[in-house]
C-alpha positions as semicolon CSV with decimal commas, in nm:
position;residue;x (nm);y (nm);z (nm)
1;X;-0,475;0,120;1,853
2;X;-0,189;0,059;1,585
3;X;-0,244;0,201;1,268
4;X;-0,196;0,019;0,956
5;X;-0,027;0,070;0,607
6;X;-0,088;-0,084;0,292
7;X;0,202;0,004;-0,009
8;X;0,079;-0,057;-0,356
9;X;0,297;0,013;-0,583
10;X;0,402;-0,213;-0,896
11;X;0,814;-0,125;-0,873
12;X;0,946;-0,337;-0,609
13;X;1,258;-0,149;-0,528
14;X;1,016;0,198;-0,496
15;X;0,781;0,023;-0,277
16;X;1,061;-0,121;-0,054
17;X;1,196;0,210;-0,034
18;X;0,867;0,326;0,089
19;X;0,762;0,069;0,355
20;X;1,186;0,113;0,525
21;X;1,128;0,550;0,510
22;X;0,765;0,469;0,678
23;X;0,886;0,233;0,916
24;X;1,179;0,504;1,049
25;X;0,956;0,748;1,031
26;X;0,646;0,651;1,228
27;X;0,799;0,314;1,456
28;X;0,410;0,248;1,556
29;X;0,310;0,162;1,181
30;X;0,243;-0,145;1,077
31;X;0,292;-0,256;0,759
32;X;0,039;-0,489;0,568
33;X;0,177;-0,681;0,290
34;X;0,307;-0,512;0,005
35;X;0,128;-0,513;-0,312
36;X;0,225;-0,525;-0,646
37;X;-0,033;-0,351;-0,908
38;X;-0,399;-0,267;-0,866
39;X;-0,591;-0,624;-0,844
40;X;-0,346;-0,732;-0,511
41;X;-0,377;-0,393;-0,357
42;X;-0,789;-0,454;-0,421
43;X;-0,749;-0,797;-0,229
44;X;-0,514;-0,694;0,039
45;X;-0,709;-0,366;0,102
46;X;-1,022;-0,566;0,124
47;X;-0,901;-0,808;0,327
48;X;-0,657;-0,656;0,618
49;X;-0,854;-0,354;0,618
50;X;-0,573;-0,081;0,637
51;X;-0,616;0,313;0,825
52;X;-0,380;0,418;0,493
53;X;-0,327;0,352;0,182
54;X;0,008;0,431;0,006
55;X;-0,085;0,358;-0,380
56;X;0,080;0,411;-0,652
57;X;-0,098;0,667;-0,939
58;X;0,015;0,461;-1,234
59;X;-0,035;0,076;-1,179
60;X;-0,164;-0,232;-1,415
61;X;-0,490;-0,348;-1,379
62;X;-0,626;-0,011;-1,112
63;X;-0,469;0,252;-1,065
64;X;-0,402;0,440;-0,760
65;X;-0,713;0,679;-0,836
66;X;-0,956;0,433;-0,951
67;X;-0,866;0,164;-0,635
68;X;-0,907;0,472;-0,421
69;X;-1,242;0,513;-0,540
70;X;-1,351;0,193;-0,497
């Protein structure tokens, strides 16, 4: 089984960053679609069901600790 990644993070250019290191890193990963503050990492977490979450502490909307305790 593949495991899968979901980035949250609301600066694009950090969460590109992210997702490229990840991807050299650990070949096998794959990457859901990125998200972009705390309300789209919600939906995207919710809906592809990721193995790990990459989220970003300080976000609009959630923030990385409150959409990890959801």
């Amino acid at each position: 089984m593949t495991p899968r990644a979901l980035v949250a993070d609301d600066e694009p250019r950090l969460a590109r960053t992210l997702v490229r290191l990840l991807s050299q890193a650990w070949p096998d990963l794959e990457m859901c679609p990125l998200a972009h503050d705390g309300d789209d990492a919600l939906q995207l977490a919710l809906s592809q069901r990721p193995d790990i979450l990459f989220l970003d502490i300080q976000m609009r909307d959630l923030n990385g600790i409150e959409l990890a305790r959801v």
